[in-house]
N, CA, C and O atoms as a Tinker XYZ file with bonds, in Angstrom:
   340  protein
     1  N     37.956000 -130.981000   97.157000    73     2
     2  CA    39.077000 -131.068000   98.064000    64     1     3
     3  C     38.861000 -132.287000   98.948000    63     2     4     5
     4  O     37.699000 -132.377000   99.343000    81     3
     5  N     39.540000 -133.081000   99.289000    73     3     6
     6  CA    39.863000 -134.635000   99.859000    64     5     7
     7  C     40.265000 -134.193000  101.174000    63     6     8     9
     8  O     41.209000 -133.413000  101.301000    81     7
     9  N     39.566000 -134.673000  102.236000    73     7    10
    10  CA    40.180000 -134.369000  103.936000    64     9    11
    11  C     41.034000 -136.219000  104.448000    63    10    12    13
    12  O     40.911000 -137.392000  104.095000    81    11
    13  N     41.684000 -135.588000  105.229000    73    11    14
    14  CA    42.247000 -136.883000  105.696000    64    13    15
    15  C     42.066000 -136.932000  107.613000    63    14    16    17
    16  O     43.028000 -136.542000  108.276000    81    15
    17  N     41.015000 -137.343000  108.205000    73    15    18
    18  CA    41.226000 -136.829000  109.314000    64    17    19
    19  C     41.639000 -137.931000  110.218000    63    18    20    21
    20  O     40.929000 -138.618000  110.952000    81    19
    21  N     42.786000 -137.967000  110.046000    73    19    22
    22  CA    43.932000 -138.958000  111.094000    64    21    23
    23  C     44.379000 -137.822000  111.798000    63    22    24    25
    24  O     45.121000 -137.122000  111.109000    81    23
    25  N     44.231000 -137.514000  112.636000    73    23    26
    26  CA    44.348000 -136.755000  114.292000    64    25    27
    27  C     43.209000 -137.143000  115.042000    63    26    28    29
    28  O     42.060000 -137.298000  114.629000    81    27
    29  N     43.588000 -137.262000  116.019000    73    27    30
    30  CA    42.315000 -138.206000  117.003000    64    29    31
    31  C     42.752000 -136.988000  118.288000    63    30    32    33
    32  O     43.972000 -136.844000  118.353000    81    31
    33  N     42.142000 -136.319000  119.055000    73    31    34
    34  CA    42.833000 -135.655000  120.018000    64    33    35
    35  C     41.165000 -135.893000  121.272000    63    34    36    37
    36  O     39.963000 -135.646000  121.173000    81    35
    37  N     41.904000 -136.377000  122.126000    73    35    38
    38  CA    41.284000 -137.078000  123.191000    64    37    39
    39  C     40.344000 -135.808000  123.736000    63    38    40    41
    40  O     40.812000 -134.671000  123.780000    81    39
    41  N     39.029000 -136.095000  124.130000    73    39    42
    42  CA    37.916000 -134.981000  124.777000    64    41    43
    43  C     38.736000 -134.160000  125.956000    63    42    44    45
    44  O     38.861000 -132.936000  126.000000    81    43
    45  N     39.337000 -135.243000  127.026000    73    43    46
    46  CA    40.420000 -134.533000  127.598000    64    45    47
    47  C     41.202000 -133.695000  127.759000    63    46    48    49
    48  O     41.067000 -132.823000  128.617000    81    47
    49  N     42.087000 -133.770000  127.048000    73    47    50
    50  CA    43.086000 -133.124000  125.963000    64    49    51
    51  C     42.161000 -131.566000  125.717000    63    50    52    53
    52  O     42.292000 -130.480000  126.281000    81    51
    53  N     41.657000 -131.805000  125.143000    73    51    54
    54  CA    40.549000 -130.200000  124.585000    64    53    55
    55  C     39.984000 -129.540000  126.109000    63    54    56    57
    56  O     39.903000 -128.313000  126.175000    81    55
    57  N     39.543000 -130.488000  127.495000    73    55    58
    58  CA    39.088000 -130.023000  127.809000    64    57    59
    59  C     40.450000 -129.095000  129.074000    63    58    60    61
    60  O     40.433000 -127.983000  129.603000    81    59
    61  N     41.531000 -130.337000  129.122000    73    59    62
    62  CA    42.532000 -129.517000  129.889000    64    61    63
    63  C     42.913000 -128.011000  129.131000    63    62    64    65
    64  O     43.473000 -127.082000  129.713000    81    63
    65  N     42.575000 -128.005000  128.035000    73    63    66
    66  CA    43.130000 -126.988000  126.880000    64    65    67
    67  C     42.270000 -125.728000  126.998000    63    66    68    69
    68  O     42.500000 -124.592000  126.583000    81    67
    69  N     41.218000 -126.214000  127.670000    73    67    70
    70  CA    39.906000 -125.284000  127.353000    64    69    71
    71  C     39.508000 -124.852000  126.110000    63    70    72    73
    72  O     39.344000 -123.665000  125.828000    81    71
    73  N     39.315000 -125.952000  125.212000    73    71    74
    74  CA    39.265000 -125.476000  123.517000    64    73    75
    75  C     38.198000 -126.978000  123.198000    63    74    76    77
    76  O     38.176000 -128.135000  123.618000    81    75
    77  N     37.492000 -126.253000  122.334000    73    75    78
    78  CA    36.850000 -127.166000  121.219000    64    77    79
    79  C     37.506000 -127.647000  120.066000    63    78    80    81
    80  O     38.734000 -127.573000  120.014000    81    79
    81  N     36.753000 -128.207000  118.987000    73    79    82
    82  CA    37.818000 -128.543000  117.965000    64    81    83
    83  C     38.467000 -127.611000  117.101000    63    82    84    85
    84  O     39.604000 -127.391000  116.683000    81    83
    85  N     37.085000 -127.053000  116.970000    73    83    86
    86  CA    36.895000 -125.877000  115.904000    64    85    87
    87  C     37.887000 -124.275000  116.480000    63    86    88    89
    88  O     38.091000 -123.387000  115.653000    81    87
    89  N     38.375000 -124.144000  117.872000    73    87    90
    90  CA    39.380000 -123.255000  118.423000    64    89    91
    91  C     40.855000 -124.463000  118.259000    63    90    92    93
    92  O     41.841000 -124.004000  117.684000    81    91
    93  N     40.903000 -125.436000  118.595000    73    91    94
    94  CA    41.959000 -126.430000  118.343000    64    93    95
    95  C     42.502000 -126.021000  116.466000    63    94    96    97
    96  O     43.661000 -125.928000  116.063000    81    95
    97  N     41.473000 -125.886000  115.813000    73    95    98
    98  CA    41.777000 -125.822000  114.594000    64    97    99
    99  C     42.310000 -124.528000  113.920000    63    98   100   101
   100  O     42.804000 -124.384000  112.802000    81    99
   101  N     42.057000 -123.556000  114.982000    73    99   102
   102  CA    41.950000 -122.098000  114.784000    64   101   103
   103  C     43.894000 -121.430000  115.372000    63   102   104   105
   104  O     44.778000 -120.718000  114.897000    81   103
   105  N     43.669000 -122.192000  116.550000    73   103   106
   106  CA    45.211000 -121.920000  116.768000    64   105   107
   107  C     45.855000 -123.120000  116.053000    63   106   108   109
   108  O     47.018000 -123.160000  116.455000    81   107
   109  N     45.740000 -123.643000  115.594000    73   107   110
   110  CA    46.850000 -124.434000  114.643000    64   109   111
   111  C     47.249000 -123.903000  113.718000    63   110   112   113
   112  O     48.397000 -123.940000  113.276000    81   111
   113  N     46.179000 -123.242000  113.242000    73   111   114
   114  CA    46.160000 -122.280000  111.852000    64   113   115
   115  C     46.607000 -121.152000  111.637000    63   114   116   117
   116  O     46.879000 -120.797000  110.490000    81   115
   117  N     46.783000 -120.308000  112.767000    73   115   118
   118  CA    47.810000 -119.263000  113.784000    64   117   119
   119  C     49.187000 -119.690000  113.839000    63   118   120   121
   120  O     50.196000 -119.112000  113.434000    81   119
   121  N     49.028000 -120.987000  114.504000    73   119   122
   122  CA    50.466000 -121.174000  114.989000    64   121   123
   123  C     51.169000 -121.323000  113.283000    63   122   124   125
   124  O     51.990000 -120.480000  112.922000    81   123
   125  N     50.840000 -122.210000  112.544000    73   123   126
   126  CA    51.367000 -122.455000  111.050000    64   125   127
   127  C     51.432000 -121.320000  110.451000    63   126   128   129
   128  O     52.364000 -121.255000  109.649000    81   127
   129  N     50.729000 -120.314000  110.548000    73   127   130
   130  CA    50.998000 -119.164000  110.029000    64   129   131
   131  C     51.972000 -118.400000  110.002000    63   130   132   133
   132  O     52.555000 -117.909000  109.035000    81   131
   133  N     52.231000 -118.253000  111.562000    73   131   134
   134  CA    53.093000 -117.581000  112.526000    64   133   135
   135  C     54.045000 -117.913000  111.995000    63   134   136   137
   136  O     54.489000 -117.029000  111.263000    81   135
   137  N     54.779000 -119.081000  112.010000    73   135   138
   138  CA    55.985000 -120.102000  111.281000    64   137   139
   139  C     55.955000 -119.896000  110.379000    63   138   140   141
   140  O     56.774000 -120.679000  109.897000    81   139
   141  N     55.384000 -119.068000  109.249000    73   139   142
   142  CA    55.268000 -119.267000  107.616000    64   141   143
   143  C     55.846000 -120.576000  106.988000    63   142   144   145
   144  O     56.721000 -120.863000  106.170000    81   143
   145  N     54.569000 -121.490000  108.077000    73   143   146
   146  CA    54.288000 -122.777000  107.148000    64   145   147
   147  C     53.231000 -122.811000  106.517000    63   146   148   149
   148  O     52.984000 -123.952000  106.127000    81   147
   149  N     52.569000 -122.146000  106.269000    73   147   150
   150  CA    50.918000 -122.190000  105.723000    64   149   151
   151  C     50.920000 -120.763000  105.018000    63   150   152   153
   152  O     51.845000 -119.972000  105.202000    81   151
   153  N     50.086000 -120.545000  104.392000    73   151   154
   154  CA    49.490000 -119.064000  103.350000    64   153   155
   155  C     48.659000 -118.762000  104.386000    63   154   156   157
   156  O     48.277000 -119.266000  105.442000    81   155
   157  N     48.466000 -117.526000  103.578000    73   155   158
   158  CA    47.479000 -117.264000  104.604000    64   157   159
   159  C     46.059000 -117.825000  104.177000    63   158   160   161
   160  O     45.354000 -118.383000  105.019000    81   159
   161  N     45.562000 -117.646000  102.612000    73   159   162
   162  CA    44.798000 -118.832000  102.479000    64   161   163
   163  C     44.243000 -120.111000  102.804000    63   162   164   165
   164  O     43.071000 -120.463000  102.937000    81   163
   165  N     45.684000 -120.943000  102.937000    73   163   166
   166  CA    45.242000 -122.009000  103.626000    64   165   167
   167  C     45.381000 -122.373000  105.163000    63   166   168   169
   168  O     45.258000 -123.435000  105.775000    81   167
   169  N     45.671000 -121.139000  105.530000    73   167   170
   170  CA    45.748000 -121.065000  107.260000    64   169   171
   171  C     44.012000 -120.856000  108.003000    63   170   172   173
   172  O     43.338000 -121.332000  108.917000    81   171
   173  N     43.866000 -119.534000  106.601000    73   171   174
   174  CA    42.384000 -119.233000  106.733000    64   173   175
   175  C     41.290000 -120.666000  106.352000    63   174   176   177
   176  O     40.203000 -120.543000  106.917000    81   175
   177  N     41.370000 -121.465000  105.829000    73   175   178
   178  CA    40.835000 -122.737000  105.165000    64   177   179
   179  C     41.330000 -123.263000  106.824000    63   178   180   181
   180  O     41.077000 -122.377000  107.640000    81   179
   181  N     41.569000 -123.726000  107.056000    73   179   182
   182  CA    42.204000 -125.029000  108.789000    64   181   183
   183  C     41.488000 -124.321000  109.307000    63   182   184   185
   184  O     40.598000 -125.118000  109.606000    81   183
   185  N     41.101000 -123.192000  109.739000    73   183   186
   186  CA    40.382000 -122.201000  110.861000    64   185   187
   187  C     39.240000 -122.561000  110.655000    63   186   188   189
   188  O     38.637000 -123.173000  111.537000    81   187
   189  N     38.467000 -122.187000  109.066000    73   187   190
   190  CA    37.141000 -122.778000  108.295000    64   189   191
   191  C     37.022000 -121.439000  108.742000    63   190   192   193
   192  O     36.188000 -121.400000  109.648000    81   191
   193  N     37.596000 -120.103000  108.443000    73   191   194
   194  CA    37.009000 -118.454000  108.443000    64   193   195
   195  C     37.307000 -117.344000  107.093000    63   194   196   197
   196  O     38.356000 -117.263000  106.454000    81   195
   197  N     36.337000 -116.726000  106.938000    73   195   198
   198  CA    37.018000 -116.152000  105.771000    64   197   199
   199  C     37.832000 -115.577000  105.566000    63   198   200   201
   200  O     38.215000 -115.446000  106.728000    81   199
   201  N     38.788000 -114.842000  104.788000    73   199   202
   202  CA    39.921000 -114.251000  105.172000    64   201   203
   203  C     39.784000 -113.314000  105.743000    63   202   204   205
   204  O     40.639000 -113.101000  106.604000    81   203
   205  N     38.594000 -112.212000  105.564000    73   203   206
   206  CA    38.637000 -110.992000  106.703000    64   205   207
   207  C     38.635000 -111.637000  107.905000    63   206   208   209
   208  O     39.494000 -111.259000  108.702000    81   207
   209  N     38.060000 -112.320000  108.174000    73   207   210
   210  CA    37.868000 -112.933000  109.326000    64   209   211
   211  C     39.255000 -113.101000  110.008000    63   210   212   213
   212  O     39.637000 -112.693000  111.105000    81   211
   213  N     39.865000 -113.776000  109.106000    73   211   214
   214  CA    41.218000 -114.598000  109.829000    64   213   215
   215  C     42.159000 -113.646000  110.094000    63   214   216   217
   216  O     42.997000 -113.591000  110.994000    81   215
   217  N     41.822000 -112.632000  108.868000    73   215   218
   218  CA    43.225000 -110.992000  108.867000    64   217   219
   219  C     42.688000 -110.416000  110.445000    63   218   220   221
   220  O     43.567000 -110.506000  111.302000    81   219
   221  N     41.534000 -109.917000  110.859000    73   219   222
   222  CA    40.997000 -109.903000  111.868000    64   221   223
   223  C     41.443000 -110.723000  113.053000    63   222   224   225
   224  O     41.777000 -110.032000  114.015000    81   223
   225  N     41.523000 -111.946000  113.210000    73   223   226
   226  CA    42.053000 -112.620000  114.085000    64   225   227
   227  C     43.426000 -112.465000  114.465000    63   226   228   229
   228  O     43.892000 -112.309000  115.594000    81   227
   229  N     44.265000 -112.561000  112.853000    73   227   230
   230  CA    46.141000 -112.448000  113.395000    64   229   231
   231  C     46.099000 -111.056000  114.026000    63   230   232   233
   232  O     46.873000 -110.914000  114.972000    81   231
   233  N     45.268000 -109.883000  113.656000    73   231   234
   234  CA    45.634000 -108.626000  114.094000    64   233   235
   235  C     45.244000 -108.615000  115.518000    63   234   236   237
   236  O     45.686000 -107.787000  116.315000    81   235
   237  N     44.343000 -109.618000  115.847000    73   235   238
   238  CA    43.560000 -109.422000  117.854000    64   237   239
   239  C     44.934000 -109.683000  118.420000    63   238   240   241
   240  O     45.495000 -108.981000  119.261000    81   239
   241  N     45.569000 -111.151000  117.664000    73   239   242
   242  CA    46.527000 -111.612000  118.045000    64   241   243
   243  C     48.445000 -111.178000  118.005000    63   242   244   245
   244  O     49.361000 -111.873000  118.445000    81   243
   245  N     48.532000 -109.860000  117.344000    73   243   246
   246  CA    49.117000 -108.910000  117.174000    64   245   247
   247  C     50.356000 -109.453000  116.071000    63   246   248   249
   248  O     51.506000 -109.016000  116.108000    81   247
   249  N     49.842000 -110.545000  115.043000    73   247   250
   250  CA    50.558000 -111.006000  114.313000    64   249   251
   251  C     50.235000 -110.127000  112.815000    63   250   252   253
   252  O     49.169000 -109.961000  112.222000    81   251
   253  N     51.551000 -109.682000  112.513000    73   251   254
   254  CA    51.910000 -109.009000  111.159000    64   253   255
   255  C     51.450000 -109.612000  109.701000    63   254   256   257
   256  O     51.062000 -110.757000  109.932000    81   255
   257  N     51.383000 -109.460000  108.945000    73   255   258
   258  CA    50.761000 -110.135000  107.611000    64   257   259
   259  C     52.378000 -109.983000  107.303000    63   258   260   261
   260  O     53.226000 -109.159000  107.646000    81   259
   261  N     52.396000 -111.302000  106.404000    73   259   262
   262  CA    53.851000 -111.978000  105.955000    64   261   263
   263  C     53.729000 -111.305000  104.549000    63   262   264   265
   264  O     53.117000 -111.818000  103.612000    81   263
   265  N     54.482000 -109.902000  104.491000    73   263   266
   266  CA    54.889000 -109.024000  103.293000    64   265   267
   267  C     56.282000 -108.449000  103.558000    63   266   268   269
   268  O     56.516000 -107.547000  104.362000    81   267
   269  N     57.087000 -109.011000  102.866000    73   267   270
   270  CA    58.553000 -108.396000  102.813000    64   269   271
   271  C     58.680000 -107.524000  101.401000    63   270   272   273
   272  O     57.720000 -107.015000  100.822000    81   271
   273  N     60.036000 -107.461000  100.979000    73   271   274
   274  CA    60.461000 -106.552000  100.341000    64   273   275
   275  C     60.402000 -106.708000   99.071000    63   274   276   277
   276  O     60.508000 -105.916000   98.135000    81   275
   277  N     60.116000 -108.467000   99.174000    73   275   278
   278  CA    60.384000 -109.249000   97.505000    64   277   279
   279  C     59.008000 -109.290000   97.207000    63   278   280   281
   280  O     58.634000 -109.696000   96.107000    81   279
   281  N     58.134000 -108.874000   98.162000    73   279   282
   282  CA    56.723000 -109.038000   97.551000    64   281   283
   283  C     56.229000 -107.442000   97.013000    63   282   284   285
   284  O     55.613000 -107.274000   95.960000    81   283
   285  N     56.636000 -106.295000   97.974000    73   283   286
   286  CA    56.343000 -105.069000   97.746000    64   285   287
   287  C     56.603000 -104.852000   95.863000    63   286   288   289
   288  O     55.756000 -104.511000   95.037000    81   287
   289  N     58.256000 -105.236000   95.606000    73   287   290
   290  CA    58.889000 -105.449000   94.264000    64   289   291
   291  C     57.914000 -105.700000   93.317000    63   290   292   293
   292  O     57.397000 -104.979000   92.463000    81   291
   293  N     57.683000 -107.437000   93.785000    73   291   294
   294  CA    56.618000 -107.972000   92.727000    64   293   295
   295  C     55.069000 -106.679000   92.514000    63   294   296   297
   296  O     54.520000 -106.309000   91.477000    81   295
   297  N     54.901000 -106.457000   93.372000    73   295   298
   298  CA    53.327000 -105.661000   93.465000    64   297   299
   299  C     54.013000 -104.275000   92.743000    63   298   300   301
   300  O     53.145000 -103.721000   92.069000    81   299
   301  N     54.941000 -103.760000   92.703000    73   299   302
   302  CA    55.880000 -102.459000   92.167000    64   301   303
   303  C     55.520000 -103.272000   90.727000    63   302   304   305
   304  O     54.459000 -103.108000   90.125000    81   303
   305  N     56.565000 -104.147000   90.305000    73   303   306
   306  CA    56.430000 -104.757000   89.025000    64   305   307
   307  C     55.534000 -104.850000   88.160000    63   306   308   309
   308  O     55.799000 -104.739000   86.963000    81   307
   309  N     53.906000 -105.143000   88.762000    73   307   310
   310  CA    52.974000 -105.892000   88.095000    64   309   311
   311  C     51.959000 -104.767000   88.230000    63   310   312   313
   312  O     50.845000 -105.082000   87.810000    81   311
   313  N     52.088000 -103.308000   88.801000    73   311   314
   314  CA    51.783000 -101.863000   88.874000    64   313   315
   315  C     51.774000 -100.937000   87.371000    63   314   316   317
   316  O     51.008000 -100.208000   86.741000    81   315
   317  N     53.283000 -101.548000   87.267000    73   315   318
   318  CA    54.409000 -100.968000   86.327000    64   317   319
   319  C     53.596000 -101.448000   84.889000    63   318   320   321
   320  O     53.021000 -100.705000   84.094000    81   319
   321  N     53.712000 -102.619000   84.839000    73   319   322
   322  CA    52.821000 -103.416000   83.880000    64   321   323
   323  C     51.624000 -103.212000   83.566000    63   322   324   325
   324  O     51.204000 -103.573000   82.467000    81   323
   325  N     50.842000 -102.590000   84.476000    73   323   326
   326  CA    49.375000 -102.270000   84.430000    64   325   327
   327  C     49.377000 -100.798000   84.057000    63   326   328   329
   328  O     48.419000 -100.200000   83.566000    81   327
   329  N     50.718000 -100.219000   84.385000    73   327   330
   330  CA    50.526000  -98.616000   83.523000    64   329   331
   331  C     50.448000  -97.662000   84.834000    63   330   332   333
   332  O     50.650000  -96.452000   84.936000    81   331
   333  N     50.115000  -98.552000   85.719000    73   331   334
   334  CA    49.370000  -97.648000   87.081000    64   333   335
   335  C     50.161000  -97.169000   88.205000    63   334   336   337
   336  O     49.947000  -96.714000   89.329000    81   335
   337  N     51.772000  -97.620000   87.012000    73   335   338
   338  CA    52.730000  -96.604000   88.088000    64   337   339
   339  C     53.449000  -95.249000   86.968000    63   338   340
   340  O     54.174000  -94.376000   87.444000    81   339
């Protein structure tokens, strides 16, 4: 995997924030989540936590796991297929 690290965010900046990089990186990865701009995979990857970890985190943070109705279906579907409904 190839990083590109063009963001420069001033010591300042982090310290008015009260955040390091590695919490800078953690709510970004939250916030993109939140937005369902990111997976949760690669939300969990920007954080650098494993996914329990990160499922753990959205739940401190009282954020829902992104499962609607078209996913329940698919998981119904591929149940169905396996015999195991």
């Amino acid at each position: 995997m190839s990083t590109i690290n063009v963001l420069e965010v001033p010591q300042d900046i982090l310290d008015s924030a009260r955040l390091t990089l590695p919490e800078l990186k953690m709510e970004l990865a939250i916030l993109l989540y939140s937005q369902r701009r990111l997976s949760i995979g690669k939300a969990r990857e920007l954080a650098e936590m494993s996914l329990w970890e990160f499922r753990q985190l959205l739940a401190s943070c009282r954020i829902s796991p992104h499962y609607d109705k078209t996913d329940l279906q698919e998981d119904v579907n591929t149940l169905r297929q396996l015999g195991r409904l």
